[in-house]
C-alpha positions as CSV (number, residue, x, y, z in Angstrom):
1,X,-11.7,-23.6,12.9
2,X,-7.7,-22.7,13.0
3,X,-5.3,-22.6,15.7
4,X,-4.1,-18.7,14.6
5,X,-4.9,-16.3,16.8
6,X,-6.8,-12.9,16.1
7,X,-4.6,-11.3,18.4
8,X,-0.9,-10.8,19.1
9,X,0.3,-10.9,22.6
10,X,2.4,-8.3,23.2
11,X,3.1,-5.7,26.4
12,X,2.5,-2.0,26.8
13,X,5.1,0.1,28.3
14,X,3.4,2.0,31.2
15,X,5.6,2.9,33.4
16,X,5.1,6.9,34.7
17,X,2.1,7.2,31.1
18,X,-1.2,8.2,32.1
19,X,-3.9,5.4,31.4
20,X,-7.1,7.1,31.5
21,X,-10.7,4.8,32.9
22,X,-13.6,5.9,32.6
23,X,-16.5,4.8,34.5
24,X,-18.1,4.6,38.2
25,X,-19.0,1.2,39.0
26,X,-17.8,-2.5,39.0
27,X,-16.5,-2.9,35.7
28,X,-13.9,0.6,36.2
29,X,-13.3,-1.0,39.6
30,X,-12.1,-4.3,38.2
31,X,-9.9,-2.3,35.4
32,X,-8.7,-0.1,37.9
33,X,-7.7,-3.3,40.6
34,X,-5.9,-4.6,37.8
35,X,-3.8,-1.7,36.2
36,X,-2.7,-1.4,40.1
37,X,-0.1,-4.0,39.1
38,X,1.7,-1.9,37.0
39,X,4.0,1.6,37.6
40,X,0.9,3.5,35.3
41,X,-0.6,6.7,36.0
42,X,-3.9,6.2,36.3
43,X,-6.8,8.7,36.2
44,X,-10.1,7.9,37.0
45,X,-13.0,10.0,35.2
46,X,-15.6,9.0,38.1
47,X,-18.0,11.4,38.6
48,X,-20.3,9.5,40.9
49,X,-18.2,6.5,41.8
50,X,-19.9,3.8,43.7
51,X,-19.0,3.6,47.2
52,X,-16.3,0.7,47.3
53,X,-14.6,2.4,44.0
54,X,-14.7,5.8,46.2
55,X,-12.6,4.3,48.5
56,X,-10.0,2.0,46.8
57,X,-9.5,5.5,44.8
58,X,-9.2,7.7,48.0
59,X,-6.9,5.1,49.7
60,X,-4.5,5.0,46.6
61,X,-4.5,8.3,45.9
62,X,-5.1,7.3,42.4
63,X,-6.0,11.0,40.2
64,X,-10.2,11.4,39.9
65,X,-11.5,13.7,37.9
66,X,-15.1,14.2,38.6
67,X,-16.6,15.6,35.7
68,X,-18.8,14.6,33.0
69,X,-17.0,13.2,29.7
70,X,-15.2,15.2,27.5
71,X,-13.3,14.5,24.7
72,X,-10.0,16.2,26.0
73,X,-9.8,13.9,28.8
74,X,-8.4,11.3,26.0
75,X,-5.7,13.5,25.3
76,X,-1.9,12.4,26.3
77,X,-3.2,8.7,27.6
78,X,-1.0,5.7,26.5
79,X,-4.4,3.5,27.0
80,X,-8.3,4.1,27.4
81,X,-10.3,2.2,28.9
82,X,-14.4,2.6,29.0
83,X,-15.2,1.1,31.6
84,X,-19.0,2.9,32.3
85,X,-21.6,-0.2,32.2
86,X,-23.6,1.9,30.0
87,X,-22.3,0.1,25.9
88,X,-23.4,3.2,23.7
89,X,-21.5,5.7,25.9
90,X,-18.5,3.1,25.8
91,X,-18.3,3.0,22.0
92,X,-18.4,7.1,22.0
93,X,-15.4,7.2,24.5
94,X,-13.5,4.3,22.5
95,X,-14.4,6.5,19.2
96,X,-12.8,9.4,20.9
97,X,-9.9,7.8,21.7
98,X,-9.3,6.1,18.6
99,X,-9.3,9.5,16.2
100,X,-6.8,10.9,18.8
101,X,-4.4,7.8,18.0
102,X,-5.2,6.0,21.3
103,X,-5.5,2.5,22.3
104,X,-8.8,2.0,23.5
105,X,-11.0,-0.9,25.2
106,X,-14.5,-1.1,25.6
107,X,-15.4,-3.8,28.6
108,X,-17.6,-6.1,27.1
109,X,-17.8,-5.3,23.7
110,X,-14.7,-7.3,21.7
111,X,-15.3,-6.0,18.7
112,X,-14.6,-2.5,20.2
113,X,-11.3,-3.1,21.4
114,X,-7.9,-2.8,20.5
115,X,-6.8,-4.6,22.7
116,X,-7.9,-7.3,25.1
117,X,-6.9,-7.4,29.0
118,X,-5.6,-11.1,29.9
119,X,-6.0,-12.5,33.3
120,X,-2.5,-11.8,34.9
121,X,-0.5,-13.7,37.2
122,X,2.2,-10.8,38.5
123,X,5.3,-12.2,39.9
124,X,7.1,-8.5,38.8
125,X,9.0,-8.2,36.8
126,X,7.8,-11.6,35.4
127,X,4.3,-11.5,34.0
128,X,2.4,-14.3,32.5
129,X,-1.0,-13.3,30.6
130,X,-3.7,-15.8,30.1
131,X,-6.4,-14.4,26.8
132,X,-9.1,-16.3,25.2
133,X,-10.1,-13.5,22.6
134,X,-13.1,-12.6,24.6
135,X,-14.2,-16.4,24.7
136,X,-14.0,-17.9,28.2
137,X,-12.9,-15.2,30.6
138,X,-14.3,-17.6,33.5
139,X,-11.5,-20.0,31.3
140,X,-8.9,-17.6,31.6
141,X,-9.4,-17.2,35.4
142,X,-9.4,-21.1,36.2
143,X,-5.8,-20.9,34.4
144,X,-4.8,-18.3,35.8
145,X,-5.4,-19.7,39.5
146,X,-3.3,-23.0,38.2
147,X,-0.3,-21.4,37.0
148,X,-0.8,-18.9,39.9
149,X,0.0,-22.3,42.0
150,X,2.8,-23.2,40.5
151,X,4.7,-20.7,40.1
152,X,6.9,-20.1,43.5
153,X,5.8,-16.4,45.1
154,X,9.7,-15.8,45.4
155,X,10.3,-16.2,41.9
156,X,9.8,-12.4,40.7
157,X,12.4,-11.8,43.8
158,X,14.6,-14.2,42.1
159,X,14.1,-12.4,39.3
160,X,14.9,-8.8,40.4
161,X,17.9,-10.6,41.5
162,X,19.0,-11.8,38.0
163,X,18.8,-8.1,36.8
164,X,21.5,-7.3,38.9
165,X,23.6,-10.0,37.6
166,X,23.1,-9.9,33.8
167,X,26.1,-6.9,33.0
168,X,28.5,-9.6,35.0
169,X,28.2,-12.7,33.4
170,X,27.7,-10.6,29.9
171,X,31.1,-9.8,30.5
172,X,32.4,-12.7,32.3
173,X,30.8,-15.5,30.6
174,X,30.9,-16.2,26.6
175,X,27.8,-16.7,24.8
176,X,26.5,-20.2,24.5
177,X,26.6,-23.5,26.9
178,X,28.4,-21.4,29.5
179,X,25.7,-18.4,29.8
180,X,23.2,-21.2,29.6
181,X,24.5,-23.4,32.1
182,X,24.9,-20.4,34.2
183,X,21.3,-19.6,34.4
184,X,20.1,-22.6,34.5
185,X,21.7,-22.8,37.9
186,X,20.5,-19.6,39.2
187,X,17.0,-20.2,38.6
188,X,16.7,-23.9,39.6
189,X,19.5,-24.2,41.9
190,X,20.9,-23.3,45.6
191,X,20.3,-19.3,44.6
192,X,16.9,-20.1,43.5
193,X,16.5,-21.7,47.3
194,X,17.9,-18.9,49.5
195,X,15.7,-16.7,47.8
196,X,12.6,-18.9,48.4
197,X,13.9,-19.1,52.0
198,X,14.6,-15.2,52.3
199,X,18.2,-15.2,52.7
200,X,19.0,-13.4,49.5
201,X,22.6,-12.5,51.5
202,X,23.2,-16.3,51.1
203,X,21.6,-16.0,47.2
204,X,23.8,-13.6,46.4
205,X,27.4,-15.2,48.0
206,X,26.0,-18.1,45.9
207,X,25.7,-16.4,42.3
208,X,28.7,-14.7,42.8
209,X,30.5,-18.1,43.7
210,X,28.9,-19.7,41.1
211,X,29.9,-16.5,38.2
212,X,33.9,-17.0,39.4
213,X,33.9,-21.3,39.3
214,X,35.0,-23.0,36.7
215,X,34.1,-26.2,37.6
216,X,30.9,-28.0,37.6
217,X,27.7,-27.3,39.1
218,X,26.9,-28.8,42.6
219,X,24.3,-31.3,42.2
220,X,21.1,-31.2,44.5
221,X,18.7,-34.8,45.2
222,X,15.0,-34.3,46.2
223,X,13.7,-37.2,47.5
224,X,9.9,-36.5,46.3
225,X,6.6,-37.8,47.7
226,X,4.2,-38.5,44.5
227,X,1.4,-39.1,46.8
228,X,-0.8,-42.3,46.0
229,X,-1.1,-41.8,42.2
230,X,-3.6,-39.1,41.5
231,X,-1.8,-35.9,39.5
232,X,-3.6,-33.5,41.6
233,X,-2.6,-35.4,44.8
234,X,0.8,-33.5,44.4
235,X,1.9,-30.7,46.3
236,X,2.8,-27.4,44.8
237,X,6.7,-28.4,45.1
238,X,6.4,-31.6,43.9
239,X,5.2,-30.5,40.7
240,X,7.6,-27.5,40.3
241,X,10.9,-29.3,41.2
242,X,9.6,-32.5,38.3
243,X,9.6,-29.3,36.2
244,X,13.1,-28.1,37.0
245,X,14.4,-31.9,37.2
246,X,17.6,-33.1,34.7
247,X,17.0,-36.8,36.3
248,X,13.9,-38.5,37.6
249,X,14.1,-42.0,39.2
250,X,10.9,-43.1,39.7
251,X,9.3,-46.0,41.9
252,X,6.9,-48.9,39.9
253,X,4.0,-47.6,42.1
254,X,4.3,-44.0,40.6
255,X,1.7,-43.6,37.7
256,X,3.2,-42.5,34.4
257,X,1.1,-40.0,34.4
258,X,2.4,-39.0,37.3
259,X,5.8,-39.0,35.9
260,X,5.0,-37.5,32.5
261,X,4.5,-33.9,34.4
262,X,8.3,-33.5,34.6
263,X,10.1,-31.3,32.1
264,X,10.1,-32.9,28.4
265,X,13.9,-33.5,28.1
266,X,14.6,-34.7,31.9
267,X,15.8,-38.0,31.5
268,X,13.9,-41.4,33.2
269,X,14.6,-43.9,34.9
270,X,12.8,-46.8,36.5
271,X,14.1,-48.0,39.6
272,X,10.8,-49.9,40.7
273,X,10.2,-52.7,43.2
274,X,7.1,-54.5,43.5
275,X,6.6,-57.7,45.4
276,X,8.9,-60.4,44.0
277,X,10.3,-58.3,41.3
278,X,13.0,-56.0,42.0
279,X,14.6,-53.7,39.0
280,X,16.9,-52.6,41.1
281,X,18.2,-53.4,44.6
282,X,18.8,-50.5,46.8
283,X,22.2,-50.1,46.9
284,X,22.7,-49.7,43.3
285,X,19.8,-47.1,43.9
286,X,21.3,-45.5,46.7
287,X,25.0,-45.5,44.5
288,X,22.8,-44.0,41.0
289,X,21.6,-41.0,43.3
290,X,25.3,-40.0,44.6
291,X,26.4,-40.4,41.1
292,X,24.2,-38.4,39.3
293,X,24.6,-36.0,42.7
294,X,28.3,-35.6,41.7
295,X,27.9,-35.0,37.9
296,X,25.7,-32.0,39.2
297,X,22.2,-33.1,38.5
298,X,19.0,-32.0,39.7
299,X,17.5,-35.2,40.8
300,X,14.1,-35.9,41.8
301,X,13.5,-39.8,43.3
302,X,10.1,-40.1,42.8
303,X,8.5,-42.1,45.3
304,X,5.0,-43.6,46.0
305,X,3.1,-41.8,48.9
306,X,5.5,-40.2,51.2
307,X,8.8,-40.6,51.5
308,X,9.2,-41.3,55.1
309,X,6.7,-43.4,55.1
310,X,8.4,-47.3,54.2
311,X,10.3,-45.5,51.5
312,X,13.4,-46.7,52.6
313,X,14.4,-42.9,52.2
314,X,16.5,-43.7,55.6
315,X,19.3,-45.8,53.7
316,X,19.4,-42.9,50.4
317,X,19.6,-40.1,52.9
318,X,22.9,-41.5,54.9
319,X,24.3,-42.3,50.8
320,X,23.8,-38.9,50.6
321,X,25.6,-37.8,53.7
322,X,28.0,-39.9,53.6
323,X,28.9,-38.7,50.0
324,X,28.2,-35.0,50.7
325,X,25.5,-34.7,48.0
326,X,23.0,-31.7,49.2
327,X,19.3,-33.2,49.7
328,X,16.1,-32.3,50.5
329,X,12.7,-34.1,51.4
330,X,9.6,-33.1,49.6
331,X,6.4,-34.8,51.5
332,X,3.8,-36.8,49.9
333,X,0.3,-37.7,50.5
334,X,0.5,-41.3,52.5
335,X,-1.4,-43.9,51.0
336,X,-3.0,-44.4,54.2
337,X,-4.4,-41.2,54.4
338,X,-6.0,-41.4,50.6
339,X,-7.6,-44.5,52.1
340,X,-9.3,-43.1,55.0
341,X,-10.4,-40.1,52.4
342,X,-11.8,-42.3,50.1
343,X,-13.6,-43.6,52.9
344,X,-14.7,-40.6,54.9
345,X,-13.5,-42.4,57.3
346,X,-12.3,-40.5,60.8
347,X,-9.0,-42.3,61.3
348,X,-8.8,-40.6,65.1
349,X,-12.2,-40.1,66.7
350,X,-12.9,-38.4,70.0
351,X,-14.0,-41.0,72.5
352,X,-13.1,-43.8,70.3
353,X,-9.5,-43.7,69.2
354,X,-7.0,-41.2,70.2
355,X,-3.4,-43.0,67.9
356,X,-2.9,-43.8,64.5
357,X,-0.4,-46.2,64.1
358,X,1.4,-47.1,60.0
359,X,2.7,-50.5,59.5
360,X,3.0,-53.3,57.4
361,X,1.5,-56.9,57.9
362,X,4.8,-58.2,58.4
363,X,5.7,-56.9,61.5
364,X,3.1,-59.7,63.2
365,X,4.8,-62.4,61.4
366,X,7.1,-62.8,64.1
367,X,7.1,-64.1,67.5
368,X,7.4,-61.3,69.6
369,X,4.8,-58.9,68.9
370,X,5.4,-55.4,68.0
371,X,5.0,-52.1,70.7
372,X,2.3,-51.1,68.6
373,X,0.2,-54.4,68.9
374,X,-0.6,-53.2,72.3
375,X,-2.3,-49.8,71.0
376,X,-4.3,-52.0,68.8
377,X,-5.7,-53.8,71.9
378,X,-6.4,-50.1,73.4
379,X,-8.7,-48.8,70.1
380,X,-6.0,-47.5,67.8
381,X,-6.4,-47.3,64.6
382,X,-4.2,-49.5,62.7
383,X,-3.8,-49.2,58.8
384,X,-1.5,-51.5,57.2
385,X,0.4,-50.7,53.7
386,X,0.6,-53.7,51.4
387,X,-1.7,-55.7,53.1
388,X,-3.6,-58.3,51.1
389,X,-1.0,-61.0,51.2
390,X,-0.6,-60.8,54.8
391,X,-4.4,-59.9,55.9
392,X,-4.6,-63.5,57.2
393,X,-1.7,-63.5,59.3
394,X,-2.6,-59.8,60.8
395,X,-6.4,-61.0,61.7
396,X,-5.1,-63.9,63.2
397,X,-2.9,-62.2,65.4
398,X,-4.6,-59.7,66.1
399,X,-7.6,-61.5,67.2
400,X,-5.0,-63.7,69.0
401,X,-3.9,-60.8,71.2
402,X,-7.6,-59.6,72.1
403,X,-8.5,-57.8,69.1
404,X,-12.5,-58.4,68.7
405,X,-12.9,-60.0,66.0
406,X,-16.1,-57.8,65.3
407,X,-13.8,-54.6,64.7
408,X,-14.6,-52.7,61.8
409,X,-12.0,-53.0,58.3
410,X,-12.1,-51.2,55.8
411,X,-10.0,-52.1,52.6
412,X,-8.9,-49.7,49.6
413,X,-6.6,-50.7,46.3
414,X,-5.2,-47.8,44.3
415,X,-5.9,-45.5,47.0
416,X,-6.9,-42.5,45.9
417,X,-7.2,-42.8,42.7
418,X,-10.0,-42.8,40.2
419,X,-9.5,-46.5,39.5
420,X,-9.6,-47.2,43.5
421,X,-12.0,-50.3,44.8
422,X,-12.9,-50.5,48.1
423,X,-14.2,-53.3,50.3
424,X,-15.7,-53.6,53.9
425,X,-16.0,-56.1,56.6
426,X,-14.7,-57.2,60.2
427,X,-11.8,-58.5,61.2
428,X,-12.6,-61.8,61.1
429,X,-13.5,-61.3,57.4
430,X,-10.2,-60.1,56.8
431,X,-8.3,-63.4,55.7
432,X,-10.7,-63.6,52.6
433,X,-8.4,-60.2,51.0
434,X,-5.8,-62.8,50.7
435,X,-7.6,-65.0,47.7
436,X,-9.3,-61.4,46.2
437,X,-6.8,-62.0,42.7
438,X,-8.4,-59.3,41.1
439,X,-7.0,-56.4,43.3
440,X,-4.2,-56.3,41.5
441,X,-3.4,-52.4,42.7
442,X,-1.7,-51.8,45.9
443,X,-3.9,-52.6,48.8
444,X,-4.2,-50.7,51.9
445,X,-6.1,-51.9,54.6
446,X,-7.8,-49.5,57.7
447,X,-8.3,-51.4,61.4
448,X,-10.2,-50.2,64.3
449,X,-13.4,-49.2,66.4
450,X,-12.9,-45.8,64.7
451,X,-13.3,-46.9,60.8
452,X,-17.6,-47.9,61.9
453,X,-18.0,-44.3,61.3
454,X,-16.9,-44.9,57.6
455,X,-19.0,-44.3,54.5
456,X,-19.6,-48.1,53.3
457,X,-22.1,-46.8,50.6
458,X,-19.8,-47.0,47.8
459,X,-17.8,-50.0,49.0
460,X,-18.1,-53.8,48.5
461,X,-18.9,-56.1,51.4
462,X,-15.3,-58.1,51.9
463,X,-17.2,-61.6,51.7
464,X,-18.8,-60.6,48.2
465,X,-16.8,-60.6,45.1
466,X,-16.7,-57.6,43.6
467,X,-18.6,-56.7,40.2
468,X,-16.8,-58.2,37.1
469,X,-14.5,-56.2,35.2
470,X,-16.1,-52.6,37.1
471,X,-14.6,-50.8,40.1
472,X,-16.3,-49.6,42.5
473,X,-15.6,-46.2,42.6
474,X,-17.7,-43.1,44.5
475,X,-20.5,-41.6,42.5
476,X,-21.7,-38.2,43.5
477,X,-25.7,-38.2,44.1
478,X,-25.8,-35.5,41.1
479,X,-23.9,-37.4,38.9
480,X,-26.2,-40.6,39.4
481,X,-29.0,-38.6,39.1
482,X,-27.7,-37.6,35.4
483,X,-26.5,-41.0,34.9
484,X,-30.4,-42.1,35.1
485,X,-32.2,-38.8,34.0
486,X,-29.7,-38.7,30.4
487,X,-32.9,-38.3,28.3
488,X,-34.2,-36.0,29.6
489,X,-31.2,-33.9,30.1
490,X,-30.4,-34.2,26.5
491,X,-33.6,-33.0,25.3
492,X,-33.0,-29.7,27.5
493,X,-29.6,-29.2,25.7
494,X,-31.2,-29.9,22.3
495,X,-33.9,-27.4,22.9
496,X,-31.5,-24.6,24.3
497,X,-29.8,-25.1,21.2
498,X,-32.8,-24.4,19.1
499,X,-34.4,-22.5,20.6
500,X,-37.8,-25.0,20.2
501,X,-40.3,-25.3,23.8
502,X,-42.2,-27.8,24.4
């Protein structure tokens, strides 16, 4: 084993040069689909291409020549590619092409190609090619489709736009911190925005400004939903602003790991608050975000489902205002929401309950009962964020105002996540969740007529302690059925690897 590589990435320069394919079925399809990225010339020597090939040619206008194989047809190609199903014929075409000098690439057969063709994510004029050295195209794709996610659609607009710029600040700006600093800006700042917005007018007024200032940068929060924990609970922006990020404040329910997929050299920092243990109190929070606004930071606040949602994002947004710091709200995945998914559970249901309502426990502390108590009484369903320490006091009142106390719960901690535990029961089980010690997660707790049609199969009753030291997590029926089959499975691997039948 070594971690070298047989291969050296590099680009060919095709722009207007004649690429030559040869072949009449899927595999000079697929060459010819994906050499339509580039400015090439292509010629296809099809002299009976399949039907859908026929037409992608005709509706291109992409150069056929219909005539069997000749070795001329090499001559003045930058690349060749054989591309004709049938591996013999290939290898003549790539021999061909090799004693006129050329490039060539025989699909399928690695060890008859000078070069390899990557799975390509084509943000023109950026490119980013994915290879495995012939090993795991089906690999290459499934990369491919991640970075193809991440990477904004705008950003080879952005690009294109950057082109136009680069004589100005070669000439305007000195080498170093400044050119640096400069671009930087562009691509992760308010240019980078108008162009993902369309307004490249406004992009352009902005680089411009931004070449002839001498002063700082203008510094931009994004108050950022990190969903309920899972990495791949994060939207597309979510991940690509942690990326571009200089700060990251982060919330004690946001997983490290969670917080690890920000940009290496962004700098941390924990402003958490969990029950009875505050890091920080907001203000201070509120003050740190126009502060590091004003020194021109990119700032994501990292918070635990959505925003919106009982993250006090109301108080940091009129900080913001008040101080002029340009902000933007990035939307999370509700805890709430992870709950009911975990769950399978309808949280509206046609005929049953037609309102959802968010809230916490504490609201029914009180004397006077909240509006939404009375939507409770009607069939809503009611799911209430840090529940366990008031699930007594919300049965009780609920029940007190008419509530059945048959109504279906449904409890999750660490919603959404792979370490989630879920428990079921009724309403009047509910005041048992506050002496469950061992959900020590953040609890989330689901009310209403709707949440019978739940899936309680992976989910412990709520007057049954759950298994020691295990979660109860979901198990797919194919995975338990290779949890208890193991042998057997095993022995199948064993003898595909030698080749030995019973």
């Amino acid at each position: 084993m070594t971690d070298r590589l047989t291969v050296f990435p590099a680009f060919f320069r095709v722009a207007d040069k004649r690429v030559a394919v040869f072949g009449n079925g899927d595999e000079a399809f697929a060459k010819v689909r994906l050499l339509l990225n580039t400015q090439a010339h292509i010629v296809a020597f099809a002299n009976q291409p399949e039907a859908n090939y026929a037409a992608l040619l005709a509706e291109r206008g992409i150069e056929t020549v219909r005539a069997p194989f000749d070795a001329t047809q090499v001559d003045g190609a930058t690349l060749v590619f054989a591309a004709t199903g049938d591996a013999a014929f290939d290898r003549e075409i790539v021999r061909t092409a090799r004693a006129a000098g050329i490039p060539a690439n025989a699909v399928d057969q690695p060890d008859w190609c000078d070069f390899l063709t990557p799975a390509l994510v084509n943000r023109a004029p950026v490119a980013v090619a994915i290879g495995t050295e012939g090993a795991g195209p089906v690999l290459a794709q499934m990369i491919r489709a991640r970075i193809d996610q991440i990477l904004p659609p705008s950003l080879g607009r952005l690009a294109q736009l950057a082109q136009t710029y680069r004589r100005a600040v070669e000439v305007l700006l000195p080498k170093g911190n400044a050119r640096r600093g400069y671009w930087k800006r562009f691509f992760t700042g308010d240019v980078a925005e108008a162009v993902a917005s369309g307004d490249l007018s406004t992009a352009r007024r902005t680089a411009t400004r931004m070449l002839k200032a001498s002063g700082p940068s203008e510094g931009r929060v994004f108050l950022v939903g990190a969903g309920p924990g899972a990495e791949d609970l994060l939207t597309l922006r979510a991940q690509r602003l942690l990326m571009e990020a200089d700060v990251i404040l982060f919330d004690a329910l946001v997983p490290q790991a969670v917080v690890d997929l920000g940009r290496r050299d962004a700098e941390r920092i924990s402003v958490g608050k969990r029950k009875g243990c505050h890091s920080k109190p907001q203000s201070e929070i509120n003050q740190l975000l126009v502060t590091l606004g004003r020194e021109g930071k990119r700032v994501v606040r990292l918070k635990a489902g959505d925003p919106l949602v009982f993250g006090r994002a109301g108080e940091e947004m009129a900080a913001l205002r008040e101080a002029g710091i340009a902000y933007e709200i990035v939307p999370g995945v509700t805890s709430a929401l992870a709950a009911a998914a975990d769950f399978e559970l309808p949280a509206t249901l046609r005929g049953v309950s037609s309102s959802l309502v968010f809230t916490t426990g504490h609201d029914l502390k009180g004397d006077i009962l909240p509006d939404w108590a009375r939507l409770a009484i009607s069939g809503a369903t009611v799911a209430v964020y840090m529940g366990r320490s008031v699930a007594a006091s919300v049965a009780g009142r609920l029940m007190e105002i008419g509530v059945s106390a048959e109504t279906t719960v449904a409890v999750v901690e660490n919603a959404g996540r792979a370490d989630r535990r879920m428990l079921h029961g009724t309403l009047a089980d509910l005041p048992a969740l506050e002496h469950r010690d061992e959900l020590t997660g953040p609890v989330m707790v689901i009310i209403g007529d709707a949440v019978a049609g739940a899936n309680f199969t992976h989910s412990n009753p709520l007057a049954e302690p759950l298994a020691a030291g295990r979660p109860v997590v979901p198990v797919s029926p194919l995975a338990a059925r290779a949890d208890g089959d193991y042998e057997r499975i095993a022995s199948d691997i064993s003898i595909l690897q030698t080749g030995e039948h019973r």
